[in-house]
N, C-alpha and C positions, 0 to 999 in steps of 0.2 A: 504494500500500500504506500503510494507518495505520501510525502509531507505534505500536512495544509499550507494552505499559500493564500495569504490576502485577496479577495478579488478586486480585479480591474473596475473601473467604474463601470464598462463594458457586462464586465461578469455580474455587476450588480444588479444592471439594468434587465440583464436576460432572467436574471430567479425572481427579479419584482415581474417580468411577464407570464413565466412560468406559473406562477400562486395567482395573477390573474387570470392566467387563459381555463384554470382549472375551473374558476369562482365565474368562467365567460357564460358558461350555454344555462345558465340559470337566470343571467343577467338579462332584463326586460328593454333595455333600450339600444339592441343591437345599431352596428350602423357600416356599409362600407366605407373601406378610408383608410387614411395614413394620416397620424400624427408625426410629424418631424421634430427631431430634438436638437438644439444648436446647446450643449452642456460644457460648461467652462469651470477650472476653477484653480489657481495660481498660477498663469499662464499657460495653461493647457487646455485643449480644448477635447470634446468628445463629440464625432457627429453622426446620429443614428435613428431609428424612426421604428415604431410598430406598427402595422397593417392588420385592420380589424376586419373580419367578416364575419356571416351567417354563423360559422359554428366554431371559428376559432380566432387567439389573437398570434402575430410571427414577428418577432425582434431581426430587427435588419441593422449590418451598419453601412454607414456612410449619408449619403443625398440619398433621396427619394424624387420621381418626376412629381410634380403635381399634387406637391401635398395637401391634406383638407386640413390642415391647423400647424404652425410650427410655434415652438416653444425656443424662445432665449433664456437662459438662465445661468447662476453658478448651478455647478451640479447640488452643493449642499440643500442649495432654496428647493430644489426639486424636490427632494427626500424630505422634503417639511412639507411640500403640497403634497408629494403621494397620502404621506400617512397622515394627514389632515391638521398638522400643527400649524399650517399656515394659510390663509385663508387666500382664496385668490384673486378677491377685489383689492382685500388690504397686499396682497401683490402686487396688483401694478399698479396700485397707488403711489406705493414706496418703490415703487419702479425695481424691483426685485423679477419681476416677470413682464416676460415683454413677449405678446399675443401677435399672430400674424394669421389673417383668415379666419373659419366659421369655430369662432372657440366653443359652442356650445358642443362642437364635435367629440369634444372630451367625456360628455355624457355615456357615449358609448364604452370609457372602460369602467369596469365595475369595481364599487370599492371594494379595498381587502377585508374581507370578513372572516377573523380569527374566531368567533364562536365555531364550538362545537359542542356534542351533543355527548356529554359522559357527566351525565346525573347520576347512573349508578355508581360510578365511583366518587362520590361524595362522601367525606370520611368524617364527621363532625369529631371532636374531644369527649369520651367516652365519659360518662361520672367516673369510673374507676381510673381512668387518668389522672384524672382530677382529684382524686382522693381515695386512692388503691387500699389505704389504710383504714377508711372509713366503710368502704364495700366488702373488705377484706373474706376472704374464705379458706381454710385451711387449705393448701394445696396435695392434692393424690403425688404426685410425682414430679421432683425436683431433679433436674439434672445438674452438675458442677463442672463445669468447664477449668482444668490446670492449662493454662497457656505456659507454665512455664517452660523455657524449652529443656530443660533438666529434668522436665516429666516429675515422677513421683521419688526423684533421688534429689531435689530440691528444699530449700526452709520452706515455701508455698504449702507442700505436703501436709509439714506438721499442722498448718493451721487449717488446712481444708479437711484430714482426719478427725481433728476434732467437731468442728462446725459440723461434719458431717452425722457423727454422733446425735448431735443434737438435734439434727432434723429425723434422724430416723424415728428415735425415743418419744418425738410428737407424733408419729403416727405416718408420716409421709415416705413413699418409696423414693431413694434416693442412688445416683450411677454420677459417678466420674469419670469425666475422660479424657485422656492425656492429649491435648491435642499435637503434640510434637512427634506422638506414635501416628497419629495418621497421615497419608500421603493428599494432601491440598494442594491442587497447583495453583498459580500463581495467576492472580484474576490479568485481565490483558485488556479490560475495558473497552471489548467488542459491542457492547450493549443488547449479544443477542440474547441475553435472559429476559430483556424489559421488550423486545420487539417481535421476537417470534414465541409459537406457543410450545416448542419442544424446550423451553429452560435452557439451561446449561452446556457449551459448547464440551466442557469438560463431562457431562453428566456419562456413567456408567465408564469413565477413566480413570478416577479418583476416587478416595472417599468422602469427598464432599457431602453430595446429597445423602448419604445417610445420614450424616450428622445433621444435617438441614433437618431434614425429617423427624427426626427423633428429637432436638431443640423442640420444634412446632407443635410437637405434641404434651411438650412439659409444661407445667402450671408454674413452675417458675422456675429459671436460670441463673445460677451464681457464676460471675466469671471471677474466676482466682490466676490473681499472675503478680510475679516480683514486678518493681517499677524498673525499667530498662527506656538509659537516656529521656527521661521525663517522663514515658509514656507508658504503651504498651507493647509487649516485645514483635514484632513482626510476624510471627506466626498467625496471631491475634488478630492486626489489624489485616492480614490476607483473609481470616475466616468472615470480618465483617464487610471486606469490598466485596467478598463473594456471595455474600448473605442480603447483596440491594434487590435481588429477585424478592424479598420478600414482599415489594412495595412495588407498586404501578410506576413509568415514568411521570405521568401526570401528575401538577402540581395542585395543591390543594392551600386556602387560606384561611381556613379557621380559625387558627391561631395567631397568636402576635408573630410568629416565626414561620413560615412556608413551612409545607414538608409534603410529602406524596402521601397519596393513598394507601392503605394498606389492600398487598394481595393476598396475606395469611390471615385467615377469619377467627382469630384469638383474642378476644375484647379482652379476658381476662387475665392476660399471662404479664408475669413479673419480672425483674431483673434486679440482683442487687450486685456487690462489686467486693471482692476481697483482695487484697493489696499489702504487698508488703517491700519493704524497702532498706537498706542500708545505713542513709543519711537518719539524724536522729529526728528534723523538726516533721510536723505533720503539713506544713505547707507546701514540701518537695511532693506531696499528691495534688497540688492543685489545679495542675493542668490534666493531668491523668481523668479526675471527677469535671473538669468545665467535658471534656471527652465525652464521658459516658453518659451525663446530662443530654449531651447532643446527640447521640448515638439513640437516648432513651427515645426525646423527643422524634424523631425522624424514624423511630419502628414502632412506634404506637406500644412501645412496650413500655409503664413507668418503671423508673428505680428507686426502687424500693427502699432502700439501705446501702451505706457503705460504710465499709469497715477499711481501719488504715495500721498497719505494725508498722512502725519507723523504727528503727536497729537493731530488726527481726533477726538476721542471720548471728547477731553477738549474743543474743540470748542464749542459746545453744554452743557457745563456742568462749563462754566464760564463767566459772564456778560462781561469781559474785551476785549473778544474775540467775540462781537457780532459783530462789524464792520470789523471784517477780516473773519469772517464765511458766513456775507452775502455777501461778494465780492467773497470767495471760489464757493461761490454755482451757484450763478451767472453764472460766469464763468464756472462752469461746465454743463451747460444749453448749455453754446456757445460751448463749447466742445465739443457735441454730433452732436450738425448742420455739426458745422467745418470736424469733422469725418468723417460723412454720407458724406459728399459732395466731400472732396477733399480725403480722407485715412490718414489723417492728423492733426494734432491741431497745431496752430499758436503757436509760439515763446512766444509770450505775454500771450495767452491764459492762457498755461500750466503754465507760473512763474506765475501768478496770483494764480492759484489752487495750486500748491503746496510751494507757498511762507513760510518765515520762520515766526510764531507767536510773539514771543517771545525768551529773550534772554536764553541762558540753564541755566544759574542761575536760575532766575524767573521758567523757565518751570519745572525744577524740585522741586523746593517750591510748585508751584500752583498743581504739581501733586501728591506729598506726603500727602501736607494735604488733598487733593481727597480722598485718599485711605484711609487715618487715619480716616477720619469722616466717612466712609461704616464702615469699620470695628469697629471704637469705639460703633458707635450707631447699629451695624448688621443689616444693611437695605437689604432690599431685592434685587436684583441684577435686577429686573423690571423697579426698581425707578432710573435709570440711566442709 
């Protein structure tokens, strides 16, 4: 496939006839004729003309014999009359257009009429979006998503073990799944999921759509991954560019925010977010959650909850830190119940789990010489 390439004013003029000749054989005030364009604009000129008839409109360049109407203009002024930002009396008043011949002859092309007719995909903001916590239902079946790419030989583990505890002991079925153990290919933004109706150019090559499938059928989705470079590690964000099938391309404005349509008919399914990170403050999540806020918003899925460990991997990798590690875990056991049960985690809960270890003097001593003793002795990145 070439590179896109800016079009010519040329090429601009033939897609604005193209969207017209489509919107022509419905158009009521046929006419034969030739409109001539004389189009200028930084000393350049453009010169070319459209030929109307009975069932079709045809972009020509150059002179025309005999034209029924020609147009002087800058090309910009044009693209203000096409689309209707500028009116054409107060054109050639301010001498912006300058008419030669039966100008009514312009009747004959039809205006561009972008309506179209997709009411059924009208997506209004669901009450349970709106207040997931308030509608709230215990969920049958939780899936948990480990993005870490370390799989379940990662600190991510420890806390999704436990959480996961907790959701079972409420009563709901609950499946984790590694996503670094599955083969994703790498979306290519062909857009044939949103255009044709066989989905996925990859589908039955990967294991994509199963995971697609089995997400869409969950009453709610945790996604758990360590913070990588602010975000989410790549694996992740390949699962979500390949997950835009779930939505129509067509936009939708109910909200303060655009977003599409939903094509997965799940009014009630949830997301919350597990996270854990290195650095000690909780603000090194902050872009990570504007993320999944956005991510929430634009799948009609709310988020539910998030939960944040900042200098997750030192708790496990320091004796002084064993009595605030077993209370974090702990706590993330009650977590999981709390969740399941209400859409929620307690006040108390959450300070417990993400409570501060250590002062940042200390934390960054205790974490330097971490790293000074892998790197001095080159241990294998297993062994911790």
């Amino acid at each position: 496939m070439p590179p896109k390439e800016l079009k010519s004013p040329y090429g601009i003029m033939q897609s604005m006839v193209d969207i017209l000749d489509e919107q022509y054989p419905a158009h009521k005030e046929k006419g034969t004729g030739i409109i001539q364009f004389y189009l200028f604009h930084k000393n350049q000129e453009w010169v070319c003309y459209i030929k109307t008839g009975e069932n079709r409109l045809e972009f020509c360049t150059g002179r025309a014999d005999n034209p029924t109407v020609t147009l002087r203009c800058d090309f910009f002024h044009w693209l203000d009359l096409a689309s209707g930002k500028l009116n054409p009396v107060w054109g050639m008043i301010t001498q912006k257009l300058r008419f030669q011949g039966q100008t009514s002859f312009f009747k004959t092309l039809p205006k561009v009429d972008f309506n179209v007719n997709i009411k059924d995909k009208d997506d209004p903001c669901t009450a349970f979006e709106k207040n997931a916590t308030k509608k709230w239902q215990r969920p049958q079946s939780v899936i948990i998503i480990n993005a870490s790419p370390r799989s379940g030989n990662g600190y991510t583990e420890q806390f999704i073990s436990r959480l996961a505890e907790g959701i079972s002991d409420a009563g709901a079925n609950v499946e984790e799944i590694y996503l670094s153990k599955l083969k994703i290919k790498t979306c290519t933004g062909c857009w044939h999921c949103w255009i044709k109706e066989n989905g996925c150019v990859f589908d039955g090559k990967d294991d994509f759509y199963e995971l697609f499938e089995k997400v869409n059928r969950a009453d709610m989705i945790v996604y758990a991954l360590p913070l990588y470079v602010d975000g989410m590690p790549s694996i992740l964000k390949n699962y979500f560019d390949r997950s835009v099938r779930r939505v129509y391309p067509y936009i939708c404005s109910d909200t303060k925010k655009m977003r599409h349509p939903r094509r997965i008919d799940r009014k009630n399914q949830a997301m919350a977010l597990l996270s854990i990170c290195g650095f000690q403050e909780k603000i090194q999540f902050k872009v990570l959650g504007m993320h999944f806020r956005a991510i929430a918003h634009n799948t009609h899925i709310p988020l539910i909850e998030t939960i944040y460990r900042s200098g997750a991997m030192f708790l496990f990798n320091n004796p002084f830190f064993y009595k605030a590690q077993t209370e974090i875990l702990e706590n993330m056991k009650k977590a999981g119940t709390e969740l399941t049960l209400t859409g929620k985690i307690s006040r108390q809960t959450k300070k417990k789990i993400e409570q501060k270890i250590s002062s940042k003097k200390e934390f960054v001593k205790m974490t330097n010489y971490f790293w000074f003793d892998k790197i001095t002795n080159q241990k294998d990145i297993n062994d911790y």
